[in-house]
Predicted model as a PDB file, atoms N, CA, C, CB and O in Angstrom, pLDDT in the B-factor column:
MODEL        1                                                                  
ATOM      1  N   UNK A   1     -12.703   2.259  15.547  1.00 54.00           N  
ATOM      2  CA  UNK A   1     -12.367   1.662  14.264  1.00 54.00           C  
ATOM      3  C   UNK A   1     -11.819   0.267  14.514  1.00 54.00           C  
ATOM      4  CB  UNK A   1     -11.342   2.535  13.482  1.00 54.00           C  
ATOM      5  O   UNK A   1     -10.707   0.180  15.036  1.00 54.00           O  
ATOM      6  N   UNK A   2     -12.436  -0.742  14.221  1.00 54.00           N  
ATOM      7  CA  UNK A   2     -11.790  -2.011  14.157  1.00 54.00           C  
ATOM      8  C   UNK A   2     -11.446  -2.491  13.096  1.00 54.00           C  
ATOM      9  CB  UNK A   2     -12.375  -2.859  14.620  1.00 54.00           C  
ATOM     10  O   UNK A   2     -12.218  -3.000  12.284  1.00 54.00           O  
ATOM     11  N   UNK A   3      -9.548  -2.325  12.906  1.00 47.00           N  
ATOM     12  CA  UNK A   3      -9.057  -2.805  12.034  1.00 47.00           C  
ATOM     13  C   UNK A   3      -8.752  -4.363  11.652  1.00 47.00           C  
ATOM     14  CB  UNK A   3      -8.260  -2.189  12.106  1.00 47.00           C  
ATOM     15  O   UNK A   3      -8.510  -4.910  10.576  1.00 47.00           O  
ATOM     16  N   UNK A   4      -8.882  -4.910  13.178  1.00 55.00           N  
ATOM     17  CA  UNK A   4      -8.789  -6.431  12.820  1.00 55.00           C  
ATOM     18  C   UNK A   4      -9.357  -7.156  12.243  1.00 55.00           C  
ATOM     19  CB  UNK A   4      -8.788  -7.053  13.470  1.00 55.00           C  
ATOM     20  O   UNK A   4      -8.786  -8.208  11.958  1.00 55.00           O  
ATOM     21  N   UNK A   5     -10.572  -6.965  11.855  1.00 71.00           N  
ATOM     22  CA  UNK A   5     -11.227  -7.801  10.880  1.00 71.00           C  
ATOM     23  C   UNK A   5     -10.745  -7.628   8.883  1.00 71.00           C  
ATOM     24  CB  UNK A   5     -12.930  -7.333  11.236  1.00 71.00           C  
ATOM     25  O   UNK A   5     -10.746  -8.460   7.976  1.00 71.00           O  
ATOM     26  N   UNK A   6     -10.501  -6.593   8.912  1.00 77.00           N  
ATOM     27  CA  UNK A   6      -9.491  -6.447   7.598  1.00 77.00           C  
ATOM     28  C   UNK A   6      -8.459  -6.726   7.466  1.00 77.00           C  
ATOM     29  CB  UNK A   6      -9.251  -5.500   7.174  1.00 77.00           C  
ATOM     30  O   UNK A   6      -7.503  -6.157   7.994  1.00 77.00           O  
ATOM     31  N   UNK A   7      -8.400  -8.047   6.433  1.00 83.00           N  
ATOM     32  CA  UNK A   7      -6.875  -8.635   6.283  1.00 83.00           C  
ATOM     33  C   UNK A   7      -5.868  -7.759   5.328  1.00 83.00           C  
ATOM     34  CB  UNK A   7      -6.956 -10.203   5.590  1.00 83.00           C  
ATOM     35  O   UNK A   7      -6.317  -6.993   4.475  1.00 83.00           O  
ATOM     36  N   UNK A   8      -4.495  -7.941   5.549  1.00 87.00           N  
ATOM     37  CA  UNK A   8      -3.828  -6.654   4.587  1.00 87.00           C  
ATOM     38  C   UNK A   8      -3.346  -7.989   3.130  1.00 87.00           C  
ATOM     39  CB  UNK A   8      -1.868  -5.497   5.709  1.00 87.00           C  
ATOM     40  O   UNK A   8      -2.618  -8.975   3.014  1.00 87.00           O  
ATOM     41  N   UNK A   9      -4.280  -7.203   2.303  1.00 87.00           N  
ATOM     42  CA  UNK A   9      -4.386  -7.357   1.213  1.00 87.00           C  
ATOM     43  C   UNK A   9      -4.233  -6.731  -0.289  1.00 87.00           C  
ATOM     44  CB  UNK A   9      -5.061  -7.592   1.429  1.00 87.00           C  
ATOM     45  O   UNK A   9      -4.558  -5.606   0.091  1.00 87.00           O  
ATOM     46  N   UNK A  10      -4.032  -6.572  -1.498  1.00 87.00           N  
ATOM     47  CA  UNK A  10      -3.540  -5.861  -2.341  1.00 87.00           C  
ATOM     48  C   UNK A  10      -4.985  -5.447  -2.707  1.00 87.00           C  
ATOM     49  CB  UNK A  10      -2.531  -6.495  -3.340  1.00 87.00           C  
ATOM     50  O   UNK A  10      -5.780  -6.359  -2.479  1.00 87.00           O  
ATOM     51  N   UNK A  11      -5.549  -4.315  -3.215  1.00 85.00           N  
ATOM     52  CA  UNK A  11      -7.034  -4.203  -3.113  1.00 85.00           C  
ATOM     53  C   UNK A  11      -7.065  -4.442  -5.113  1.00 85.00           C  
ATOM     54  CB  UNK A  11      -7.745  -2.277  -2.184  1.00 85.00           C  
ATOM     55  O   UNK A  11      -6.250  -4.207  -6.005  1.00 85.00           O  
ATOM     56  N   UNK A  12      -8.356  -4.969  -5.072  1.00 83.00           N  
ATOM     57  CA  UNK A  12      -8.696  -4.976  -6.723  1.00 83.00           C  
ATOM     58  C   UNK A  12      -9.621  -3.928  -7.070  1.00 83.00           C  
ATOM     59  CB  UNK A  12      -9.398  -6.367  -7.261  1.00 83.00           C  
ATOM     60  O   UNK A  12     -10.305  -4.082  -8.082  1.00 83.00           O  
ATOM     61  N   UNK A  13      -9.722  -3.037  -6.478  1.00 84.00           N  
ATOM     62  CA  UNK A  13     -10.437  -2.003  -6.839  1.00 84.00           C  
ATOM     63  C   UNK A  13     -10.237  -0.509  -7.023  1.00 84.00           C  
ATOM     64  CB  UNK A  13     -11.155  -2.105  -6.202  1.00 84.00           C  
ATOM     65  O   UNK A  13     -10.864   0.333  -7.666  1.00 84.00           O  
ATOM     66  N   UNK A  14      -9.079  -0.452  -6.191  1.00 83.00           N  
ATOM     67  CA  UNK A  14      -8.233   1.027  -5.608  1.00 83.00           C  
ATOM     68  C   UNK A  14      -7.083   0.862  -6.096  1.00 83.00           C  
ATOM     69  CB  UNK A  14      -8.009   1.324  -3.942  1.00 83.00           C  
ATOM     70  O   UNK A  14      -6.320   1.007  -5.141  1.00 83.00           O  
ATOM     71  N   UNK A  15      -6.272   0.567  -7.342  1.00 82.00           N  
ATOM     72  CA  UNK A  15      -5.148   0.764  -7.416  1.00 82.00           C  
ATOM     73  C   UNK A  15      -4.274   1.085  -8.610  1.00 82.00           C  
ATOM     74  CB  UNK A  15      -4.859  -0.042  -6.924  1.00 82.00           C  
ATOM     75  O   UNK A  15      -4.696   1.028  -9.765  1.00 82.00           O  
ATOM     76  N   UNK A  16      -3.283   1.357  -8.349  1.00 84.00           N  
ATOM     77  CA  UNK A  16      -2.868   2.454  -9.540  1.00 84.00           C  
ATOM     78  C   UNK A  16      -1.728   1.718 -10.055  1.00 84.00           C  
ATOM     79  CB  UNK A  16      -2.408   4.140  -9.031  1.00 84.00           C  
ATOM     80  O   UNK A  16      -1.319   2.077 -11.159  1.00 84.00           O  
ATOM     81  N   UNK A  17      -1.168   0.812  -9.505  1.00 87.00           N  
ATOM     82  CA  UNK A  17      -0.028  -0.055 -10.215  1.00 87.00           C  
ATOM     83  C   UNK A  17      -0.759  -1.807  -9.505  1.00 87.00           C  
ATOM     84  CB  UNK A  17       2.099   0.568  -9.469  1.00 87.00           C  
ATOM     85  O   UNK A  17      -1.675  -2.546  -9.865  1.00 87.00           O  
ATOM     86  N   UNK A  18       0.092  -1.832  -8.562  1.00 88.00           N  
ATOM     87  CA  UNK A  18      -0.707  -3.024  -8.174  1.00 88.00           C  
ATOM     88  C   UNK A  18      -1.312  -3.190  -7.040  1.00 88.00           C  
ATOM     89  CB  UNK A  18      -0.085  -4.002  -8.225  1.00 88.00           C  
ATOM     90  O   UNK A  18      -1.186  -4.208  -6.358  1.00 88.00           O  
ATOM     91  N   UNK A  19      -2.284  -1.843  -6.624  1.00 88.00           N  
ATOM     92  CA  UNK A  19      -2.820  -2.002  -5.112  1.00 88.00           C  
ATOM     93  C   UNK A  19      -2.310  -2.283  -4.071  1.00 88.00           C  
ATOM     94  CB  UNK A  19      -3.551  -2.716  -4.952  1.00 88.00           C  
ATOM     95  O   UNK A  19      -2.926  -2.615  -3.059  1.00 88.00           O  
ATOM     96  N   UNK A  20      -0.801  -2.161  -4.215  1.00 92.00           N  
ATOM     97  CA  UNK A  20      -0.612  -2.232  -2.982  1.00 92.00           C  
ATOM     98  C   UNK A  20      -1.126  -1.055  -1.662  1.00 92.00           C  
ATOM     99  CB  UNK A  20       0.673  -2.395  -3.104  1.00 92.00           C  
ATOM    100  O   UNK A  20      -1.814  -1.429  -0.712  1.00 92.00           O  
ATOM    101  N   UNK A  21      -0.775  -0.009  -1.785  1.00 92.00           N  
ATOM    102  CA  UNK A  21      -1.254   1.374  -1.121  1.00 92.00           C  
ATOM    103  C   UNK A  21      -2.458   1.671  -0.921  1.00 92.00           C  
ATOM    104  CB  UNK A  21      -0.920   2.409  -1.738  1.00 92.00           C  
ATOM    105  O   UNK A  21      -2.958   2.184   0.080  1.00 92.00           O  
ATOM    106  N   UNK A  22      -3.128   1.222  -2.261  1.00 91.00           N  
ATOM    107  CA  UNK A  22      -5.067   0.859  -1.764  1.00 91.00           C  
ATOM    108  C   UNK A  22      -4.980   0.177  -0.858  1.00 91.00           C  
ATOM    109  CB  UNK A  22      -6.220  -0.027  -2.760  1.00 91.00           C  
ATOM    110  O   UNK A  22      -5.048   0.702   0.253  1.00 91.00           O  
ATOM    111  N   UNK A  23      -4.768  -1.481  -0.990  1.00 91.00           N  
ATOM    112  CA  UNK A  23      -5.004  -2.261   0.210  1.00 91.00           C  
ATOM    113  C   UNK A  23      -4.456  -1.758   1.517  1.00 91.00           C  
ATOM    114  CB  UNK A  23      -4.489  -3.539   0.004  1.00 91.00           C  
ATOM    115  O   UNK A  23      -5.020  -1.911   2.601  1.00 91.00           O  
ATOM    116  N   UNK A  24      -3.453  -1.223   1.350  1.00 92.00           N  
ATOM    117  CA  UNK A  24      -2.788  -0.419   3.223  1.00 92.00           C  
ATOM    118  C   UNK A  24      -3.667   0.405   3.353  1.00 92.00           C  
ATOM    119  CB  UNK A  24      -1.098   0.602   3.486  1.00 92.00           C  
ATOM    120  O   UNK A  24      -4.133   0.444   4.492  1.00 92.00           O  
ATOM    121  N   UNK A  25      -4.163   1.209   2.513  1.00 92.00           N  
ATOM    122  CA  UNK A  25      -5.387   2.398   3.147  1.00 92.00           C  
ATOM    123  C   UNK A  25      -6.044   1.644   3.650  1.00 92.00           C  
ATOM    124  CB  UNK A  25      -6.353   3.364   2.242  1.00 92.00           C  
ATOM    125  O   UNK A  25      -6.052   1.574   4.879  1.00 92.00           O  
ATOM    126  N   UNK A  26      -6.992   0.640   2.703  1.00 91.00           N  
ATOM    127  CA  UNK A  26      -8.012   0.074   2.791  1.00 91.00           C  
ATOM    128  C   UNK A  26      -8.081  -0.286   4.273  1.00 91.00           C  
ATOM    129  CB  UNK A  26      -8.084  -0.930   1.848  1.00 91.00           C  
ATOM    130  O   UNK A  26      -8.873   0.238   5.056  1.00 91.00           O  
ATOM    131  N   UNK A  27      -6.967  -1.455   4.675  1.00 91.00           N  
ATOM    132  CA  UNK A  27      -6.553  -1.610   5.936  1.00 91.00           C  
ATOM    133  C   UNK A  27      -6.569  -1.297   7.076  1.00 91.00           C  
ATOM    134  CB  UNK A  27      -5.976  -1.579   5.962  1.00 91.00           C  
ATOM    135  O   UNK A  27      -6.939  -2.053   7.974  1.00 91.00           O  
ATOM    136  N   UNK A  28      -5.929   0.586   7.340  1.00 91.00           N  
ATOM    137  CA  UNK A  28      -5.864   0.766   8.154  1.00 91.00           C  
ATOM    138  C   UNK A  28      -7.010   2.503   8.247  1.00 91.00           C  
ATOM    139  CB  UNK A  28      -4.394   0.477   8.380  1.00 91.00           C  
ATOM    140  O   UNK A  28      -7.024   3.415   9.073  1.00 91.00           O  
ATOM    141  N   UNK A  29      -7.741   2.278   7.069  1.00 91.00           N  
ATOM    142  CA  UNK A  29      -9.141   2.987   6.695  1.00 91.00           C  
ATOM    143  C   UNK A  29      -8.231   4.717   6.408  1.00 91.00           C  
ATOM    144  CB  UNK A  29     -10.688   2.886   8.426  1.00 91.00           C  
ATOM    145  O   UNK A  29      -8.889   5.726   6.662  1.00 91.00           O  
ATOM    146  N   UNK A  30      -7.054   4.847   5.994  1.00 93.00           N  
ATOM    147  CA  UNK A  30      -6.621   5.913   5.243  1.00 93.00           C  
ATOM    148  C   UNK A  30      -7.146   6.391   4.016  1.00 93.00           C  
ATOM    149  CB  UNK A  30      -5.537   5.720   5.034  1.00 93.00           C  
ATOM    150  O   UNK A  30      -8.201   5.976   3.536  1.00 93.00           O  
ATOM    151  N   UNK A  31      -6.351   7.346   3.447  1.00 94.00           N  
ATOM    152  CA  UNK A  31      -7.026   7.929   2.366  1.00 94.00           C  
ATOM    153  C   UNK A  31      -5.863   7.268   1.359  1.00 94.00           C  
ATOM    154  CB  UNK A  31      -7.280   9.745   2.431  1.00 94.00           C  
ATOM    155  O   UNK A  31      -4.706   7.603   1.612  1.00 94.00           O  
ATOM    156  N   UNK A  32      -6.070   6.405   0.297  1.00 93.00           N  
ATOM    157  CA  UNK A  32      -5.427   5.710  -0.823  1.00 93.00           C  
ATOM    158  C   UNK A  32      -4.484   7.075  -1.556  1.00 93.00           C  
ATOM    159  CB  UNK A  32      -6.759   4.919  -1.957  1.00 93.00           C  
ATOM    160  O   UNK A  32      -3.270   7.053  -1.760  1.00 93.00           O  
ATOM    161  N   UNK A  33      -5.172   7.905  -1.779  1.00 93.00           N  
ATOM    162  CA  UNK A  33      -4.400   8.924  -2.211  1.00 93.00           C  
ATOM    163  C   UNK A  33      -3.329   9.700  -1.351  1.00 93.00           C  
ATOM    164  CB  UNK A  33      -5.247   9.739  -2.634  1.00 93.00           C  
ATOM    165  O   UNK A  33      -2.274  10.007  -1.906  1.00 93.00           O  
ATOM    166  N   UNK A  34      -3.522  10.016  -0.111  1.00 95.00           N  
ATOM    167  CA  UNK A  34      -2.699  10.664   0.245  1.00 95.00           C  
ATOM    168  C   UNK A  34      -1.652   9.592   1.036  1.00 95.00           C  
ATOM    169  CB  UNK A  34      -3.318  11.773   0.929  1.00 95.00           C  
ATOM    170  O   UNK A  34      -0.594   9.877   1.597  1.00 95.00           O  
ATOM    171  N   UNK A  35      -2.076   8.719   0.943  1.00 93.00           N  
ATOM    172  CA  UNK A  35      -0.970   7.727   1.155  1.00 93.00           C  
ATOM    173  C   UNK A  35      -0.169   7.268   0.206  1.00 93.00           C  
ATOM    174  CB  UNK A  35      -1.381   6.702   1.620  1.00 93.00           C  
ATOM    175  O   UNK A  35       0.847   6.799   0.719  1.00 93.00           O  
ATOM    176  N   UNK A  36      -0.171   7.184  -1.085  1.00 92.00           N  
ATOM    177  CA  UNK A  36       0.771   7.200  -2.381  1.00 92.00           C  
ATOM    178  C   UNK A  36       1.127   8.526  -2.177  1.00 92.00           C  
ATOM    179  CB  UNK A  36       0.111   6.873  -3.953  1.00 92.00           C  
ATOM    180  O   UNK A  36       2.321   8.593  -2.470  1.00 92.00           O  
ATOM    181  N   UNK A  37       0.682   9.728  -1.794  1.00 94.00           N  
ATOM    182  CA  UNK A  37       2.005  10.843  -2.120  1.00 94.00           C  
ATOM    183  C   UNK A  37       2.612  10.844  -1.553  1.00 94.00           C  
ATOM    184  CB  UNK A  37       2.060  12.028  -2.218  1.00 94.00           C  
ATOM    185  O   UNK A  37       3.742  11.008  -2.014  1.00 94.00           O  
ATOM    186  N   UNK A  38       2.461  10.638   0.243  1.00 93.00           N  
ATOM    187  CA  UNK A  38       3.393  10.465   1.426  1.00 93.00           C  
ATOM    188  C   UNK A  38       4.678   9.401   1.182  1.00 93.00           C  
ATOM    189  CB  UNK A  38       2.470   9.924   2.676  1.00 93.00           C  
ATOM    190  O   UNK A  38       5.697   9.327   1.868  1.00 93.00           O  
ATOM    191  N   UNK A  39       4.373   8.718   0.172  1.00 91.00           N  
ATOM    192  CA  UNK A  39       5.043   7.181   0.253  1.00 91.00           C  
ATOM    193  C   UNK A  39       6.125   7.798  -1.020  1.00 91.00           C  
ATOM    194  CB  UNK A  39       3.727   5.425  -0.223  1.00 91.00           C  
ATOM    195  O   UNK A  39       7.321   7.518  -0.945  1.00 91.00           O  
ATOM    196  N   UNK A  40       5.583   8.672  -2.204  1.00 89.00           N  
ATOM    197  CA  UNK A  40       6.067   9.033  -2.799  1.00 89.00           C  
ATOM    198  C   UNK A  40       7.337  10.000  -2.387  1.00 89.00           C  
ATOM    199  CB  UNK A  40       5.234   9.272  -3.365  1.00 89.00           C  
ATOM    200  O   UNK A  40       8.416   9.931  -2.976  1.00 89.00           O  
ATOM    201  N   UNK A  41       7.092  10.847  -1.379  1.00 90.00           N  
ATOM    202  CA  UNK A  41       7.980  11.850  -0.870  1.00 90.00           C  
ATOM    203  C   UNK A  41       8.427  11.577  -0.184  1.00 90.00           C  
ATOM    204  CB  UNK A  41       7.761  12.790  -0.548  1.00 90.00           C  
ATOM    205  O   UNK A  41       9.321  12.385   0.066  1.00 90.00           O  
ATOM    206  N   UNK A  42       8.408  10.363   0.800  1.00 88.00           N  
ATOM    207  CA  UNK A  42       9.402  10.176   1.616  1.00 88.00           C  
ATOM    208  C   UNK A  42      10.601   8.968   0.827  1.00 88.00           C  
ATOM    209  CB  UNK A  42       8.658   9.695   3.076  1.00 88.00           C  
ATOM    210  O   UNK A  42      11.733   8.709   1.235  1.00 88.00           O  
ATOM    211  N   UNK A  43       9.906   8.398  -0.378  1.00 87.00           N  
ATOM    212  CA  UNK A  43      11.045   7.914  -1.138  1.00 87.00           C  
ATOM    213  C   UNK A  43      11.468   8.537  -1.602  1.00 87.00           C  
ATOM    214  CB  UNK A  43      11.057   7.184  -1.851  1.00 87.00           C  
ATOM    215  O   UNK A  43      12.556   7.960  -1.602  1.00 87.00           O  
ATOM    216  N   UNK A  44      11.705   9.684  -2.298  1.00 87.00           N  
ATOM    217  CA  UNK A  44      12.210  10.374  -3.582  1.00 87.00           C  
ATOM    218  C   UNK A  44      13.506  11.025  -2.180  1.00 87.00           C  
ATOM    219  CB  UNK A  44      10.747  11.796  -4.739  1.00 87.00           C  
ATOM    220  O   UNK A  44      14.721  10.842  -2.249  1.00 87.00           O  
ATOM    221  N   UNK A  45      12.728  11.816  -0.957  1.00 87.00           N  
ATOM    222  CA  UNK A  45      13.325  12.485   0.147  1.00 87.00           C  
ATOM    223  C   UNK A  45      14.481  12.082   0.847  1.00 87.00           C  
ATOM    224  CB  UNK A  45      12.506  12.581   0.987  1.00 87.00           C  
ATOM    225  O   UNK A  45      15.334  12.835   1.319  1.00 87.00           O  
ATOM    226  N   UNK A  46      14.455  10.590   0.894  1.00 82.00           N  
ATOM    227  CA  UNK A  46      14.750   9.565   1.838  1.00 82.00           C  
ATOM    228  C   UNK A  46      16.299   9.238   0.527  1.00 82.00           C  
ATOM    229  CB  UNK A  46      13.116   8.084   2.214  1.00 82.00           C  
ATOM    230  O   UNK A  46      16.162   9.507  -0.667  1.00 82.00           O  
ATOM    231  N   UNK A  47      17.521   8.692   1.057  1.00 77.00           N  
ATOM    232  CA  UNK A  47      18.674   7.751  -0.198  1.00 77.00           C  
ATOM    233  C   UNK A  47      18.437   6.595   0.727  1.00 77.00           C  
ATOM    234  CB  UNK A  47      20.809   8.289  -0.504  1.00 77.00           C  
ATOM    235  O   UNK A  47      18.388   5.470   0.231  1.00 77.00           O  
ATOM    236  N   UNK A  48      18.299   6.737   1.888  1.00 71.00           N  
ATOM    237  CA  UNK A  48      17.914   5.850   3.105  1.00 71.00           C  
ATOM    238  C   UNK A  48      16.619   4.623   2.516  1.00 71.00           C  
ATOM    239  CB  UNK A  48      17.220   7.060   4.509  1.00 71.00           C  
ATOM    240  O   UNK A  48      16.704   3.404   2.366  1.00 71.00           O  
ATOM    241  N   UNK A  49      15.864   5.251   2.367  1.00 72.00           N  
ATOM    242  CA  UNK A  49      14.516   4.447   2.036  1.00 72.00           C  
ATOM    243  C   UNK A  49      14.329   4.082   0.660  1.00 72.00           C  
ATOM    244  CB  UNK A  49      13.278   5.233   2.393  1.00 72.00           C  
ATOM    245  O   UNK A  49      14.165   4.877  -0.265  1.00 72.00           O  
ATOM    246  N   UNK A  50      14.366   2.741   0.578  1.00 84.00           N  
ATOM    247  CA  UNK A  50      14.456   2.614  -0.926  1.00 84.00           C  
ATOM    248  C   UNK A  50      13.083   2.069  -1.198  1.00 84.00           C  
ATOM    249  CB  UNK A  50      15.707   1.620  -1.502  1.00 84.00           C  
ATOM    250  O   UNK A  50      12.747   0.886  -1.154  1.00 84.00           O  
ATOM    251  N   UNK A  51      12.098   3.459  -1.580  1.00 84.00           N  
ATOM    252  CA  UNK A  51      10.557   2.850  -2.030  1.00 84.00           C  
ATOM    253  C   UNK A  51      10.491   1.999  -2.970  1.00 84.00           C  
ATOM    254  CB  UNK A  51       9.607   3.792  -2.517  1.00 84.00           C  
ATOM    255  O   UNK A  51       9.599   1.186  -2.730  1.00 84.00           O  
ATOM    256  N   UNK A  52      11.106   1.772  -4.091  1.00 85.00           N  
ATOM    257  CA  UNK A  52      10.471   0.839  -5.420  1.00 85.00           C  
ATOM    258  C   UNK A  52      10.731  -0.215  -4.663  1.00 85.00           C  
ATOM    259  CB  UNK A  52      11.197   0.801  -7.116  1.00 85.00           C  
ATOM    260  O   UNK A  52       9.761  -0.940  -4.438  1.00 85.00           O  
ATOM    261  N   UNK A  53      12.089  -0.622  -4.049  1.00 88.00           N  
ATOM    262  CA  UNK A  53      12.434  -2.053  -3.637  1.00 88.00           C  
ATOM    263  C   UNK A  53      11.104  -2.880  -2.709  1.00 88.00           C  
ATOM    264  CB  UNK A  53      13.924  -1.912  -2.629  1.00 88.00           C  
ATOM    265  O   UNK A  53      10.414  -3.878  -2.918  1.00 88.00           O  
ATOM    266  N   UNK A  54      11.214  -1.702  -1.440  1.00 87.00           N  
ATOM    267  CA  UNK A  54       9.661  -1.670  -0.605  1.00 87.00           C  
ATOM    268  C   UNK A  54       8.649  -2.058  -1.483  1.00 87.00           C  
ATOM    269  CB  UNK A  54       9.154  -0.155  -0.025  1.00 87.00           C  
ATOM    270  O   UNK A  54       8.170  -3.192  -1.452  1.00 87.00           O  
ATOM    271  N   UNK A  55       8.223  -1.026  -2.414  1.00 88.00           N  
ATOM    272  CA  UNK A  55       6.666  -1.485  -3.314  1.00 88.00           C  
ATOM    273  C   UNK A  55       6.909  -2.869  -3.541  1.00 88.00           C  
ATOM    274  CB  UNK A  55       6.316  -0.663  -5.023  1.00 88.00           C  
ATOM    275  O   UNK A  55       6.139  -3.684  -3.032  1.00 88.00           O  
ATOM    276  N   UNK A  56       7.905  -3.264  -4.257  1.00 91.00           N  
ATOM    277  CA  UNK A  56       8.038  -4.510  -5.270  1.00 91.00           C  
ATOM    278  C   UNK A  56       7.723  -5.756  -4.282  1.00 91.00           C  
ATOM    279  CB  UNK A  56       9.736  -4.654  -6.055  1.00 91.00           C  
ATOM    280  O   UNK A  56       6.945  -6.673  -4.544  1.00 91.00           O  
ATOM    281  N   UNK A  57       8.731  -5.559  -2.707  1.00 92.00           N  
ATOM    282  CA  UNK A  57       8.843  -6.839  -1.761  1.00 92.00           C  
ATOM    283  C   UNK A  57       6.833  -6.965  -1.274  1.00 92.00           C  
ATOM    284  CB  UNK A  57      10.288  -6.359   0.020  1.00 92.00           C  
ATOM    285  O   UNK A  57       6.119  -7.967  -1.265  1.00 92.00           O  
ATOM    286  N   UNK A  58       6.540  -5.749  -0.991  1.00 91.00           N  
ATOM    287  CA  UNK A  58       5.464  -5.354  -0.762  1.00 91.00           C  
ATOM    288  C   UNK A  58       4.027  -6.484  -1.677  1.00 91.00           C  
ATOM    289  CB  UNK A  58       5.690  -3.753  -1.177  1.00 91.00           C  
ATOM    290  O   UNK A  58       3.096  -7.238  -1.393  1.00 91.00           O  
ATOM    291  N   UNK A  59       4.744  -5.881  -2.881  1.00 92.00           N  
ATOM    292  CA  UNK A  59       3.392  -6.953  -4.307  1.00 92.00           C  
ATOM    293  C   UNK A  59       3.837  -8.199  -4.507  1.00 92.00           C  
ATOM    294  CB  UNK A  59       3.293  -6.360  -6.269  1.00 92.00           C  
ATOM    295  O   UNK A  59       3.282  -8.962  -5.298  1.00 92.00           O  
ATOM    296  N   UNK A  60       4.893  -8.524  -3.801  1.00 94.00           N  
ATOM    297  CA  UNK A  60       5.186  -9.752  -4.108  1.00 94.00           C  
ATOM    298  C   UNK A  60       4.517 -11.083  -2.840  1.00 94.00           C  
ATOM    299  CB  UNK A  60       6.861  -9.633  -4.262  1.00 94.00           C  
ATOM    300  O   UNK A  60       4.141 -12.248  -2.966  1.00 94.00           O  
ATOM    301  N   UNK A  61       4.618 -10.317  -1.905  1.00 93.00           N  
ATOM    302  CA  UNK A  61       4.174 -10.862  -0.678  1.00 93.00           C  
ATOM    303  C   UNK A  61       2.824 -10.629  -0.164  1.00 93.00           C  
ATOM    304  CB  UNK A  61       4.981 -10.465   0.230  1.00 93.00           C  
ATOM    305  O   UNK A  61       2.290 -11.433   0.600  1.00 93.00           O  
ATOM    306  N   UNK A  62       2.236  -9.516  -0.575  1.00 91.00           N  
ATOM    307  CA  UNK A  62       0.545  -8.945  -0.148  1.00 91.00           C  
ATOM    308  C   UNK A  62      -0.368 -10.446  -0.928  1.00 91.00           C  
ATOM    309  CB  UNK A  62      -0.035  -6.812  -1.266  1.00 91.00           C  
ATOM    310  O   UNK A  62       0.302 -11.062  -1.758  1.00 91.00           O  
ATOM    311  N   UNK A  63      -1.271 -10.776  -0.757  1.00 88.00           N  
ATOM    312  CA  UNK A  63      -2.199 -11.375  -1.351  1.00 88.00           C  
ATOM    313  C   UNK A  63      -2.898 -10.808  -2.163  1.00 88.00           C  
ATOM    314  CB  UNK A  63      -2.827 -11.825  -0.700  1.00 88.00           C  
ATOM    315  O   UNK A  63      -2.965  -9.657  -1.732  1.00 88.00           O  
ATOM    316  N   UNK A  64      -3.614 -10.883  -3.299  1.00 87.00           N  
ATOM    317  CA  UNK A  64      -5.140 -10.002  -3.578  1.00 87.00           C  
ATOM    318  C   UNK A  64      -5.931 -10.390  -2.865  1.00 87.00           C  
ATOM    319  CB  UNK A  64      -5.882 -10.056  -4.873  1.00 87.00           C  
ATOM    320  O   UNK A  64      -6.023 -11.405  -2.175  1.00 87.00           O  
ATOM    321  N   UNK A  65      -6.812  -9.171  -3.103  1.00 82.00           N  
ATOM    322  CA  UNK A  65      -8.111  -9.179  -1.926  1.00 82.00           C  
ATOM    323  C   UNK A  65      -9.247 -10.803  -2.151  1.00 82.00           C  
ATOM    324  CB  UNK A  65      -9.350  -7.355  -2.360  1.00 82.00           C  
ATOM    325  O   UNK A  65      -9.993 -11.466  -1.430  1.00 82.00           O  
ATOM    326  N   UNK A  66      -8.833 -10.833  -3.407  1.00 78.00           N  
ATOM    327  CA  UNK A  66      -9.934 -12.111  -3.713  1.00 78.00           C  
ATOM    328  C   UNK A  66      -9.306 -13.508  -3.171  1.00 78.00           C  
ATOM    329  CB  UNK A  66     -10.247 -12.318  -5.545  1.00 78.00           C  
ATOM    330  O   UNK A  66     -10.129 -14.333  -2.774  1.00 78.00           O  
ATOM    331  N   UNK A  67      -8.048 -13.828  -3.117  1.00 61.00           N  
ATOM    332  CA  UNK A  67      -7.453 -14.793  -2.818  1.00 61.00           C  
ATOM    333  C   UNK A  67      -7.554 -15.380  -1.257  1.00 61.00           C  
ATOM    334  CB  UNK A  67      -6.285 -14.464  -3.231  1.00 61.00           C  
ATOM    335  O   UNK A  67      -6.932 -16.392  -0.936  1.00 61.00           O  
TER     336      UNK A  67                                                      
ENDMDL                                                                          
END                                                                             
């Protein structure tokens, strides 16, 4: 699998708020879905891990895929 040629990007096609988690699948060729639940449960799991903050720094800094 060669991931280097895929830049990490917010995907415009796969996404359920703002692609961010598409584009990381996309990325590292995961499954978009089971990577939002994992991400989901280890935030909700975690007082440690603060997912929304993550998502937000995440969409703020990812590119879209078209850009």
């Amino acid at each position: 699998m060669n991931t280097a040629s895929k830049p990490l990007a917010r995907s415009l096609n796969d996404r359920m708020i703002a692609g961010v988690m598409g584009g990381i699948a996309h990325r590292f060729g995961w499954n978009p879905t089971l990577l939002r639940a994992v991400f989901v449960i280890v935030s909700i799991a975690s007082a440690a891990f603060p997912g929304i903050l993550v998502y937000l720094i995440l969409w703020l800094l990812m590119p879209n895929e078209a850009d």
